[in-house]
C-alpha positions as CSV (number, residue, x, y, z in Angstrom):
1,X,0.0,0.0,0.0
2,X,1.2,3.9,-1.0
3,X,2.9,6.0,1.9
4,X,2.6,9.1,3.0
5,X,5.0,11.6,4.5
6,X,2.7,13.7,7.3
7,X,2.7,17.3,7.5
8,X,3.4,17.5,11.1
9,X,2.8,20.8,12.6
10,X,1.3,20.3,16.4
11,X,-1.6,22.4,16.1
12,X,-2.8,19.7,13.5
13,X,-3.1,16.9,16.2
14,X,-3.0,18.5,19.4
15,X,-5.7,18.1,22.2
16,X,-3.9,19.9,25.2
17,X,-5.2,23.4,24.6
18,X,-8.1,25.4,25.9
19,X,-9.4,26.1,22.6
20,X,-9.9,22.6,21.5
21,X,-11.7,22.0,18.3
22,X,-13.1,19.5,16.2
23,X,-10.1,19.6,13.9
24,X,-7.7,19.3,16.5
25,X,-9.9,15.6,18.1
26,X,-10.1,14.7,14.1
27,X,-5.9,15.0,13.5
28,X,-4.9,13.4,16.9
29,X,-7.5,10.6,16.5
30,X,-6.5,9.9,12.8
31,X,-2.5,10.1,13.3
32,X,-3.1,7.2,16.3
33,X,-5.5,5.3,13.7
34,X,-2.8,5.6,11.2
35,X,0.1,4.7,13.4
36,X,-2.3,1.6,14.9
37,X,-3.5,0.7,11.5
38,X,-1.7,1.8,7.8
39,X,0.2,-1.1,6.0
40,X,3.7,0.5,5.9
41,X,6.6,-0.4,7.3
42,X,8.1,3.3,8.0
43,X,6.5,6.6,8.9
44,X,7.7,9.9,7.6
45,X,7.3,13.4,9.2
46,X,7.6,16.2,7.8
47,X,8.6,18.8,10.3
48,X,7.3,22.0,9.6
49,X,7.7,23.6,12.4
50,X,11.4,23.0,12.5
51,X,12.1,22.3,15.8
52,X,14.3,19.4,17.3
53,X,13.3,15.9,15.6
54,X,13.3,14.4,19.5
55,X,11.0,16.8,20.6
56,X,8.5,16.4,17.9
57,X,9.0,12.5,17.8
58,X,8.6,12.7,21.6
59,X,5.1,14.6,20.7
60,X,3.6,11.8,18.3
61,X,4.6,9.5,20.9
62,X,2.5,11.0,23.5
63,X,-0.2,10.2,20.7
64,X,0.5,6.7,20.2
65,X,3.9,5.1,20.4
66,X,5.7,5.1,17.0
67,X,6.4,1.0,16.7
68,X,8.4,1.1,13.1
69,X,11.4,3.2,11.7
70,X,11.1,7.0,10.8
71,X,12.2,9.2,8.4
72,X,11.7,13.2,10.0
73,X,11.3,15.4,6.6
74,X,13.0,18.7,7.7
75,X,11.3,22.2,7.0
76,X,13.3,23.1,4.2
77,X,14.0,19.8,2.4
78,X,10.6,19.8,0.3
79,X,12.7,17.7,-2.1
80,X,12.9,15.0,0.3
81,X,8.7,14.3,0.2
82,X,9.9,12.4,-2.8
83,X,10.6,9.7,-1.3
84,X,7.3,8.9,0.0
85,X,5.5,10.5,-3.2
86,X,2.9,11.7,-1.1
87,X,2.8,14.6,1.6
88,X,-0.6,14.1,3.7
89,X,-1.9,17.7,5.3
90,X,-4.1,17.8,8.3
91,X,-5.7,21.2,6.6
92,X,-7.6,22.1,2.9
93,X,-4.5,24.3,1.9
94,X,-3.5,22.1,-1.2
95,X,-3.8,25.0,-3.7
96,X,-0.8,26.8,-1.4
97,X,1.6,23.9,-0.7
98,X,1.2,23.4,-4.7
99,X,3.0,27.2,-4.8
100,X,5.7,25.6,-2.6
101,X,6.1,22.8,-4.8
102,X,6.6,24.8,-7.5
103,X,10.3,25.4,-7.7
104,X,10.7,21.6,-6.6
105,X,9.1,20.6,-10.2
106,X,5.2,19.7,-10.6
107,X,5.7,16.1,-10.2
108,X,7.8,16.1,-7.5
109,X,5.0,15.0,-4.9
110,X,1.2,14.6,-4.7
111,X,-0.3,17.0,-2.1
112,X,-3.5,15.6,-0.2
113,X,-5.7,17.7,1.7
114,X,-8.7,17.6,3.8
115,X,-11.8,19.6,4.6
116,X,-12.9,20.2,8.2
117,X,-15.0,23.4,8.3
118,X,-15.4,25.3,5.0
119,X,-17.7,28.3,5.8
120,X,-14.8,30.9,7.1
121,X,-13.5,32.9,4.4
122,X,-10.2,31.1,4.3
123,X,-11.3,27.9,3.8
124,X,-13.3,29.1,0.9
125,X,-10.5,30.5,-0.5
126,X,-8.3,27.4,0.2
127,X,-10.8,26.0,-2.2
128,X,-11.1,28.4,-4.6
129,X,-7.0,27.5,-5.2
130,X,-7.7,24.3,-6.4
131,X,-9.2,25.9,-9.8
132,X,-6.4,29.0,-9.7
133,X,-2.9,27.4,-7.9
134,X,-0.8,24.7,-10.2
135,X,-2.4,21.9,-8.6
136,X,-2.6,18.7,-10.9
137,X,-4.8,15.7,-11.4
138,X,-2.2,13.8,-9.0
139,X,-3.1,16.1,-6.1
140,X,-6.5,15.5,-4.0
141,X,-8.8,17.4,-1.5
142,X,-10.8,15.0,1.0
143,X,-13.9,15.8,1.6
144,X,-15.2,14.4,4.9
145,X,-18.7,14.0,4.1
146,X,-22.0,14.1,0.9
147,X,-22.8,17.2,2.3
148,X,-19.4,18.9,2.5
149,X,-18.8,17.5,-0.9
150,X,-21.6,19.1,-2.1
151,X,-20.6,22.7,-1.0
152,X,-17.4,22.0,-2.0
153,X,-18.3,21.4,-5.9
154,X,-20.9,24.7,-5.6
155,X,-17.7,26.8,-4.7
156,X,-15.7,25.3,-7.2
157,X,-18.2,25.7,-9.6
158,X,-18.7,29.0,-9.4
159,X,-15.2,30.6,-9.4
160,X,-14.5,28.1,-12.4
161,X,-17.4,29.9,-13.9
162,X,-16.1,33.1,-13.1
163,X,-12.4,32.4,-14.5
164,X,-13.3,31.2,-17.8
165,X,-15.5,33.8,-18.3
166,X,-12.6,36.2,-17.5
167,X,-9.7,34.3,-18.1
168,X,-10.7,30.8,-20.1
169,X,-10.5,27.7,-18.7
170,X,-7.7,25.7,-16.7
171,X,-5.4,24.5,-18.9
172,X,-4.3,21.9,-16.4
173,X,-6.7,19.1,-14.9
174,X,-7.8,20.2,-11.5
175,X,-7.3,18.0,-8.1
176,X,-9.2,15.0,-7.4
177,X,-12.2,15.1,-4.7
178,X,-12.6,12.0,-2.9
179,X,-15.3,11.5,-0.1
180,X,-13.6,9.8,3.0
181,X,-15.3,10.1,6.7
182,X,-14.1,10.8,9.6
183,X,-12.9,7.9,11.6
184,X,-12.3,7.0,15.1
185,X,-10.1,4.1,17.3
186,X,-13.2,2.3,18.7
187,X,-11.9,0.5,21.4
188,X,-11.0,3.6,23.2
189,X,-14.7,4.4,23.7
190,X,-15.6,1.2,24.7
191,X,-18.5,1.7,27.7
192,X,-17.5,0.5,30.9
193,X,-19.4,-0.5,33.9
194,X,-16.8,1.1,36.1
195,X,-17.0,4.5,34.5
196,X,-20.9,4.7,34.2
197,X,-21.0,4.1,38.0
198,X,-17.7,6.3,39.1
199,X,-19.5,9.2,36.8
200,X,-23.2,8.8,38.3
201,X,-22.2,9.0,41.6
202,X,-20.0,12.0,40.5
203,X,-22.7,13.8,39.5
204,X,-25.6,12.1,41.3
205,X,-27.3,10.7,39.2
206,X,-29.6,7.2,39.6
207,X,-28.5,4.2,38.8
208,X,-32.4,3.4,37.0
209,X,-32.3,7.1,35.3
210,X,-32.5,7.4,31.8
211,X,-29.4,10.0,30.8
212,X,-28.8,12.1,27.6
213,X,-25.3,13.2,26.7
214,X,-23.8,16.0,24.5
215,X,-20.1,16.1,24.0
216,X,-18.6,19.0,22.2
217,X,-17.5,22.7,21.9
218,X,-19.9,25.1,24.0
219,X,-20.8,27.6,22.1
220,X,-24.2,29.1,20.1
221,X,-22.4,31.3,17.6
222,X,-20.6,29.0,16.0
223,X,-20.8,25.2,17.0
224,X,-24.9,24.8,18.2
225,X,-27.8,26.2,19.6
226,X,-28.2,24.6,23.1
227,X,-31.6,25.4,23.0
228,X,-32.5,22.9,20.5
229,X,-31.7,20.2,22.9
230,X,-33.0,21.9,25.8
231,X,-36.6,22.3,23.7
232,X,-36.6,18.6,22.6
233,X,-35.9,17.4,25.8
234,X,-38.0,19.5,28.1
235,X,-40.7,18.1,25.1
236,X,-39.8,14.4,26.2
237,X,-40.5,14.8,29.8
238,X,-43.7,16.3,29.1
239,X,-44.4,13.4,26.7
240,X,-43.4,10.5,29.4
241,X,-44.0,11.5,32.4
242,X,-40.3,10.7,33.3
243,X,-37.4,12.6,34.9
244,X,-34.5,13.0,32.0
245,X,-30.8,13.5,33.1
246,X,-28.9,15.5,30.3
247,X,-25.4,15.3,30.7
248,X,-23.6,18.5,28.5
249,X,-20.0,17.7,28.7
250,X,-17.4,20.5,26.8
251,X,-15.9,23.3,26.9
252,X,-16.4,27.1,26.2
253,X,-14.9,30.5,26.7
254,X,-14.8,31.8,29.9
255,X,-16.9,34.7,29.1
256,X,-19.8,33.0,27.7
257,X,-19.9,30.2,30.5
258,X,-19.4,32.9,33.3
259,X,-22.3,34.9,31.5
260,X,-24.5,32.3,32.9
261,X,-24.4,29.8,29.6
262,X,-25.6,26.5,31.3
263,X,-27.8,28.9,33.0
264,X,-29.5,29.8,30.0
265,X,-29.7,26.4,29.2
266,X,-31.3,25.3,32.5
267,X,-34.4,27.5,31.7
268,X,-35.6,26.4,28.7
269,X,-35.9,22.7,30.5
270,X,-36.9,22.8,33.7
271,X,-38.4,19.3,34.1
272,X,-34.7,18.0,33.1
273,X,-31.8,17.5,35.4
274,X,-29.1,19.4,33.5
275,X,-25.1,18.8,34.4
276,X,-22.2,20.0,33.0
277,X,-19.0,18.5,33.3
278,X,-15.6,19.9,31.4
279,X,-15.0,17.5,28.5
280,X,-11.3,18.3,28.1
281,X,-9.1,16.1,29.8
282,X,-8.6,12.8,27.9
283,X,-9.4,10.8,30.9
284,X,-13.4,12.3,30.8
285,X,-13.7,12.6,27.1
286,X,-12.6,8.7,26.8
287,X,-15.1,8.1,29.6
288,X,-17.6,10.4,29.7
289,X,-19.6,8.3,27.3
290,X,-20.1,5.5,29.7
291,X,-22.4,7.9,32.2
292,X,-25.1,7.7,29.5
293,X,-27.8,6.1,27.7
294,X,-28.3,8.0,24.2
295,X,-26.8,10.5,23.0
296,X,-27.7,13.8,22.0
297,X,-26.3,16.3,19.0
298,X,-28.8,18.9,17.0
299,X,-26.3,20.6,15.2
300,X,-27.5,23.9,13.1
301,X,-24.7,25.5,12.6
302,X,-22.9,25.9,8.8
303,X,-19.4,25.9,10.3
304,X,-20.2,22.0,11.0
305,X,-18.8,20.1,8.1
306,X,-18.7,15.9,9.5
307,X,-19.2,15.8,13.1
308,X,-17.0,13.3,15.1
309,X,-18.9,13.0,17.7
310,X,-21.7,11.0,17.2
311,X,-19.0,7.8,15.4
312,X,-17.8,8.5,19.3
313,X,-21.1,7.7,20.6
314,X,-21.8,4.8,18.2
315,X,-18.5,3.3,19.4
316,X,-19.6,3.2,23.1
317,X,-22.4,1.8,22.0
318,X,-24.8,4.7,22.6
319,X,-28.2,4.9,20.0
320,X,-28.0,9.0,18.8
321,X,-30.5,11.0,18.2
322,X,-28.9,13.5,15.9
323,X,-30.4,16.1,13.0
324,X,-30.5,15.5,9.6
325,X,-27.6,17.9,9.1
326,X,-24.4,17.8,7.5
327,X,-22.2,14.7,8.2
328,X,-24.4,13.3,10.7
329,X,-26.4,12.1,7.7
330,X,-23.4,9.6,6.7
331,X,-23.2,8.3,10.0
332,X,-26.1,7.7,11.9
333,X,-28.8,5.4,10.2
334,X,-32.5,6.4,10.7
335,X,-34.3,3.8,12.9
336,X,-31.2,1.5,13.3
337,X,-28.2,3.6,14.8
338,X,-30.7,6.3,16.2
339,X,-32.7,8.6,15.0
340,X,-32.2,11.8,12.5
341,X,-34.4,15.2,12.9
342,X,-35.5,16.4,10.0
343,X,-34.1,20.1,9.6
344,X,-35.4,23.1,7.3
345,X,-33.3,25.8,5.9
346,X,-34.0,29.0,3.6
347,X,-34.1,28.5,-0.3
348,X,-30.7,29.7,-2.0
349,X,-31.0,33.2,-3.1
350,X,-32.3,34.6,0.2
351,X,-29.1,34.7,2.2
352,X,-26.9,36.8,-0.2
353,X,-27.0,39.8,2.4
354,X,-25.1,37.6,5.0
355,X,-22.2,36.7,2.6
356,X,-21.8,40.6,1.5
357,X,-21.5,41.6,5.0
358,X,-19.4,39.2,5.7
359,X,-16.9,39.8,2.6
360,X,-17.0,43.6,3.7
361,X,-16.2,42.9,7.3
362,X,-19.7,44.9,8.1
363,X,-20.2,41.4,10.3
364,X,-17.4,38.6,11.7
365,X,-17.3,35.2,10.6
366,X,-19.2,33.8,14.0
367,X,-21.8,36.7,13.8
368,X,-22.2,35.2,9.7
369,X,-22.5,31.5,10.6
370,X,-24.6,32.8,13.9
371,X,-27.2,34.2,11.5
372,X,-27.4,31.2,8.9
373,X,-28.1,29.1,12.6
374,X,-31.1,31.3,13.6
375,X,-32.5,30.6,9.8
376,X,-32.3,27.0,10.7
377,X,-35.3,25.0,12.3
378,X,-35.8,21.4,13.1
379,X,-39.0,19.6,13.8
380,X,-38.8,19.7,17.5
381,X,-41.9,17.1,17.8
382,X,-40.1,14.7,16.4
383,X,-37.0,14.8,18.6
384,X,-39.1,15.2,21.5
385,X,-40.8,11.8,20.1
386,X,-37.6,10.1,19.3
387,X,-36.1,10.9,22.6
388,X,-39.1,10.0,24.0
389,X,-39.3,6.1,22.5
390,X,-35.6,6.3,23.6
391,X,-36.1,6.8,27.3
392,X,-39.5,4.6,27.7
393,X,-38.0,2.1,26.0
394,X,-34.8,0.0,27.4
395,X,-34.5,-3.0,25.0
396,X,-34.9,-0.4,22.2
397,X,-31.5,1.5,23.3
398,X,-30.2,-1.6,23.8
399,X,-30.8,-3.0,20.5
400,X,-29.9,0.4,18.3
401,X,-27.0,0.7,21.0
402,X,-25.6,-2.6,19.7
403,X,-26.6,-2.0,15.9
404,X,-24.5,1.5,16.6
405,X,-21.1,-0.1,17.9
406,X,-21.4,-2.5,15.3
407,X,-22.1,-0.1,12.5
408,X,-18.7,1.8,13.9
409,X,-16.6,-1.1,14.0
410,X,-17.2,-2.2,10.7
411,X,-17.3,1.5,8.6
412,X,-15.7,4.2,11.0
413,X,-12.7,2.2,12.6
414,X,-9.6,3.8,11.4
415,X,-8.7,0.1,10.3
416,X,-11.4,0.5,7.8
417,X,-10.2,4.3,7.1
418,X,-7.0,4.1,7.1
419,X,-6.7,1.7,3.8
420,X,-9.6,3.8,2.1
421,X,-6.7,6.8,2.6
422,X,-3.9,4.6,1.1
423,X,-6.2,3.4,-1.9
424,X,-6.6,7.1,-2.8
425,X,-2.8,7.9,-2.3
426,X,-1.6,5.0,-4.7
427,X,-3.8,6.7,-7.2
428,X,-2.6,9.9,-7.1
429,X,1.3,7.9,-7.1
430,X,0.3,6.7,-10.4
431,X,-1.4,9.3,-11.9
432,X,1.8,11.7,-10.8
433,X,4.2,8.7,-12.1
434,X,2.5,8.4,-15.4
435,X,2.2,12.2,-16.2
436,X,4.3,13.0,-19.7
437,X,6.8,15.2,-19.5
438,X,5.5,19.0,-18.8
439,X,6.3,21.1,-21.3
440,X,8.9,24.1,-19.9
441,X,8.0,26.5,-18.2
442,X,8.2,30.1,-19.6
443,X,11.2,32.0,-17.0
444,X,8.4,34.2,-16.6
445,X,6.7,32.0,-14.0
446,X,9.6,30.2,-12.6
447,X,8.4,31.7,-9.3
448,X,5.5,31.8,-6.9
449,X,3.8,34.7,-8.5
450,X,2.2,35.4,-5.0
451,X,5.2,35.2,-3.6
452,X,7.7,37.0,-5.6
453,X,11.8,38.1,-5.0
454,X,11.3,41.4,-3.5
455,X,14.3,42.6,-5.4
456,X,12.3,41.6,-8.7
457,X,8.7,42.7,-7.8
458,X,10.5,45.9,-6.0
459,X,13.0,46.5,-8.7
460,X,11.6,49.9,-9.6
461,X,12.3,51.3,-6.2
462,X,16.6,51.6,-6.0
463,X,18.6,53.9,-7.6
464,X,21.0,51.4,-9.7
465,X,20.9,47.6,-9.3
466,X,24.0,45.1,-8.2
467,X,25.5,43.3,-11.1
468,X,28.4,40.8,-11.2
469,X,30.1,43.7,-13.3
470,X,29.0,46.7,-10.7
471,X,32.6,47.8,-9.1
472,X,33.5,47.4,-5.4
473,X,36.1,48.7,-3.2
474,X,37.3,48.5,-0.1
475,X,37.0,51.7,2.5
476,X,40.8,51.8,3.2
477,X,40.5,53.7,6.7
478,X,39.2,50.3,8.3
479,X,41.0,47.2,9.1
480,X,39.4,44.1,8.5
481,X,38.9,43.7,12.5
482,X,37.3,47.2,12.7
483,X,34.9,46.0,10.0
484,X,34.1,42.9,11.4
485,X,33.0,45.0,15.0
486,X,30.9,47.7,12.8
487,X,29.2,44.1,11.2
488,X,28.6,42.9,14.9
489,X,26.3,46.2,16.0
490,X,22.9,45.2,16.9
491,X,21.3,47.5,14.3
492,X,23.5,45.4,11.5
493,X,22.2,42.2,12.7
494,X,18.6,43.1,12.2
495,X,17.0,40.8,9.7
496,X,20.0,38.6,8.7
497,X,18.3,36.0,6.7
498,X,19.9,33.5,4.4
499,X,22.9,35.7,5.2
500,X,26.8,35.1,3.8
501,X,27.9,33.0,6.7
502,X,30.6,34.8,9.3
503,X,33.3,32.4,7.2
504,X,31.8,33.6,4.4
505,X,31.7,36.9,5.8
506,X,35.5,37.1,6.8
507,X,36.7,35.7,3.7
508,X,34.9,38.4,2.0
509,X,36.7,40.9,4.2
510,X,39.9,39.4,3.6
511,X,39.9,39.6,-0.3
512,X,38.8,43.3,-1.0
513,X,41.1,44.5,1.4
514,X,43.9,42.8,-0.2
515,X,42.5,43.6,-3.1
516,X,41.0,46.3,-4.4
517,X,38.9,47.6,-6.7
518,X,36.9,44.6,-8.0
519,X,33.6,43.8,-9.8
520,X,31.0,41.6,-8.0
521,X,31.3,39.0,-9.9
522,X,34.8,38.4,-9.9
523,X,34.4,38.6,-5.9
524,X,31.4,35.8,-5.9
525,X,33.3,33.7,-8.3
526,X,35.6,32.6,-5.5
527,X,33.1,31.1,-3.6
528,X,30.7,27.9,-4.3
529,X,28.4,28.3,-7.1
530,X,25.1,27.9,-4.5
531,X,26.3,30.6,-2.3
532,X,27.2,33.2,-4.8
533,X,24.2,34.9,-4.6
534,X,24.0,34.9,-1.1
535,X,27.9,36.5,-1.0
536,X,26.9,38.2,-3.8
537,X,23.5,39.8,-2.1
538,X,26.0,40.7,1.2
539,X,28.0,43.2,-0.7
540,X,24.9,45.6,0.0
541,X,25.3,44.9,3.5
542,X,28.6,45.9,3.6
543,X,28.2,48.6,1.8
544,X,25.2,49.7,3.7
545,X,27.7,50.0,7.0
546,X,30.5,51.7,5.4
547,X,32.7,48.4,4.7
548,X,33.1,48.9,1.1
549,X,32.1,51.1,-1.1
550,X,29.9,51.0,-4.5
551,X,31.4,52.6,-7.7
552,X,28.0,53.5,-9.4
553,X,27.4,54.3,-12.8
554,X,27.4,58.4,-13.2
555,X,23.3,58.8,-13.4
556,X,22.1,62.2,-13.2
557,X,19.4,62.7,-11.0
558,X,16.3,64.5,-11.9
């Protein structure tokens, strides 16, 4: 099976923080699924960050023990991803590692990205670079769900519109999509008697009482409206009879939780016995689960692209009662995992208001996605009823529980991800290996056109430019130590990047003060041919602190 070299960059996988996010649950769980589950016999990192192999290696290993050799990619050896063929990113930003690419050669390595939300304004425009960034037919974006697919190819559609109307159309095939869930390690959400019991008595709760459980990010703007569940629920009670437990276990910002959040929350149900519990630490997310007996997720929000959370649930064995929204409607099956709550949205056309104030920064992105929410409604009846049939009805959770866990095993275990990902990456290794040679590139676009030399987009701005035949001489009131002092000032080591070495440096010193005049050229020619325009490039520095001296052409100012 094809390998992959992972774009490792910690924020991509890390669960520690305070602002966790669905993204950051998605890359730790899939980098232990890969490490627990891909048919390879050596892992590659590529180290983007740049800091010390051992401490990033240390990092994955908090994740899940590296058991095989490794090959750690550094940040500036793109050419190195060559190996594996493939370089795997945690992120949509194909179009922009394509750029990066660029000087490496086209078919260097195929770039494969994924989507997680797609509703911020840089996400749509990491999408929009798959029609207008040199990404080829060897390069792929996964999409995590139908419904994310499907946004996806609207986008896509319409700024391809747009550029062939202005420009033509793309010379080059675009990317490949490919629809790939979400996936999780079941066995760590296995239920456990141990934990339902430690957790009920935690937060007193009955041994006999029937409990709900959310698990996710608190907040109304731009994860879920609370009150959905609060509605649905305080519905239930009033159609059983019964006491409901809802256990809401996440994590918010302190402003919105000290505001009185769960507060809020506790009003809109009154006949339910609401407790919150911080979901962060890995021993109560892996855990939490256990405490309950269905669990609970009516997502409204556009910023919602898969949703992890209810393949979490399924794997502990939990029936879900879930809206028909986004990813959920891959995951859960009506009437056999759980149930799905029919949801109701505006007709396209009527929301073109929110996405002009948003592009003019009249509104932010969670005031945007906030809006779209509050034009969302779901049939509350018929969560009230689901729940309802849920909590009257133990062999029923027992049953769908089962059918859940079962349905997660065998479709959502990384084990059954994992190859799905490797499938897709030997296609793009043969697509990229069987391109014909590329015709050459004009010189014109031998660089990142985004990204241009500042002394070639900026060229306009000096006086006179530095050529191998532009004169030099050395200022013969200094010594070469005297020169090498005015060099180490602060205020001349301010932005030394890609610099002449200091060997470099002092050999340079040496020569034109044994030797002088001299042109650039015959300076840099003494020096290896990949660091002549770095020597070349730190005659201006000299020059720029009095070390040598430019002979300029004679131009008349006017």
């Amino acid at each position: 099976m094809s390998n992959a070299a992972f774009y490792l960059h910690p924020d991509g996988y890390n669960t520690a923080t305070g602002e966790l996010m669905g993204r950051h649950s998605a890359g730790e769980s899939f980098l232990r699924g890969f490490i627990r589950n891909a048919d390879v016999d050596h892992y590659h990192f590529y180290n983007v960050t740049n800091r010390p192999p051992e401490e990033m290696r240390a990092f994955v290993n908090g994740i899940e023990q590296i058991p095989k050799p490794q090959t750690w990619i550094a940040r500036h050896a793109r050419h190195a991803l060559a190996e594996p063929g493939v370089l795997n990113m945690p992120i949509p930003e194909i179009g922009h590692e394509a750029w990066m690419r660029w000087p490496t050669g086209r078919t260097a390595y195929s770039i494969c990205g994924i989507t997680h939300t797609t509703a911020t304004a840089a996400a749509m425009r990491a999408i929009g670079e798959l029609i207008t960034s040199p990404t080829e037919a060897w390069d792929a974006m996964i999409c995590t769900s139908r419904a994310v697919r499907a946004s996806v190819e609207t986008e896509l559609e319409a700024i391809r519109d747009y550029h062939t109307w202005q420009f033509g159309p793309r010379q080059h095939p675009e990317a490949q999509r490919a629809t790939i869930p979400l996936g999780v390690n079941t066995s760590d959400f296995a239920a456990d008697p141990g934990h339902r019991k430690a957790w009920r008595e935690k937060l007193n709760i009955p041994d006999d009482a029937v409990v709900a459980l959310y698990v996710g990010r608190f907040d109304p703007q731009s994860k879920m409206n609370p009150a959905l569940m609060a509605l649905a629920l305080e519905r239930a009670c009033a159609k059983t009879g019964k006491t409901l437990y809802w256990v809401a276990a996440g994590w918010g910002a302190d402003a919105l939780i000290k505001g009185g959040f769960h507060d809020q929350i506790r009003a809109l149900c009154p006949s339910v016995e609401y407790r919150e519990v911080d979901g962060r630490p890995p021993e109560t997310r892996f855990s939490i689960w256990s405490v309950a007996d269905f669990f609970l997720s009516l997502s409204d929000n556009i910023q919602e692209t898969f949703g992890l959370t209810p393949i979490e649930a399924m794997a502990a064995g939990l029936p879900c009662v879930v809206t028909d929204w986004d990813g959920y409607r891959d995951t859960v099956r009506h009437e056999r995992d759980g149930f799905r709550i029919p949801t109701y949205a505006p007709r396209a056309g009527t929301g073109q208001d929110l996405s002009f104030a948003m592009a003019n920064h009249w509104i932010d992105y969670r005031t945007y996605v906030a809006a779209a929410a509050q034009s969302t409604a779901i049939d509350l009846d018929a969560a009230a009823t689901a729940i309802a049939r849920l909590a009257t009805h133990p062999e029923l959770r027992r049953s769908m529980g089962a059918t859940a866990r079962a349905q997660a095993v065998a479709v959502f275990d990384w084990a059954q991800i994992i190859p799905q990902y490797q499938a897709l990456w030997s296609e793009l290794q043969a697509r990229r290996l069987a391109a014909p040679p590329a015709a050459p590139i004009p010189p014109s676009l031998s660089e990142n056109p985004w990204h241009m030399d500042p002394f070639r987009l900026f060229s306009g701005y000096p006086t006179e430019v530095l050529t191998p035949s532009t004169e030099i001489r050395w200022t013969p009131t200094l010594t070469v130590a005297a020169a090498e002092a005015v060099l180490a000032t602060p205020l001349a080591r301010i932005g030394r990047v890609n610099f002449p070495t200091p060997e470099e440096t002092h050999q340079t010193l040496v020569i034109l003060s044994g030797r002088s005049p001299m042109t650039a050229g015959e300076l840099a020619s003494g020096f290896p041919q990949s660091r002549r325009p770095f020597v070349e490039r730190g005659l201006l520095w000299l020059a720029k602190f009095g070390v040598i001296e430019i002979i300029g052409r004679k131009i008349e100012l006017t």
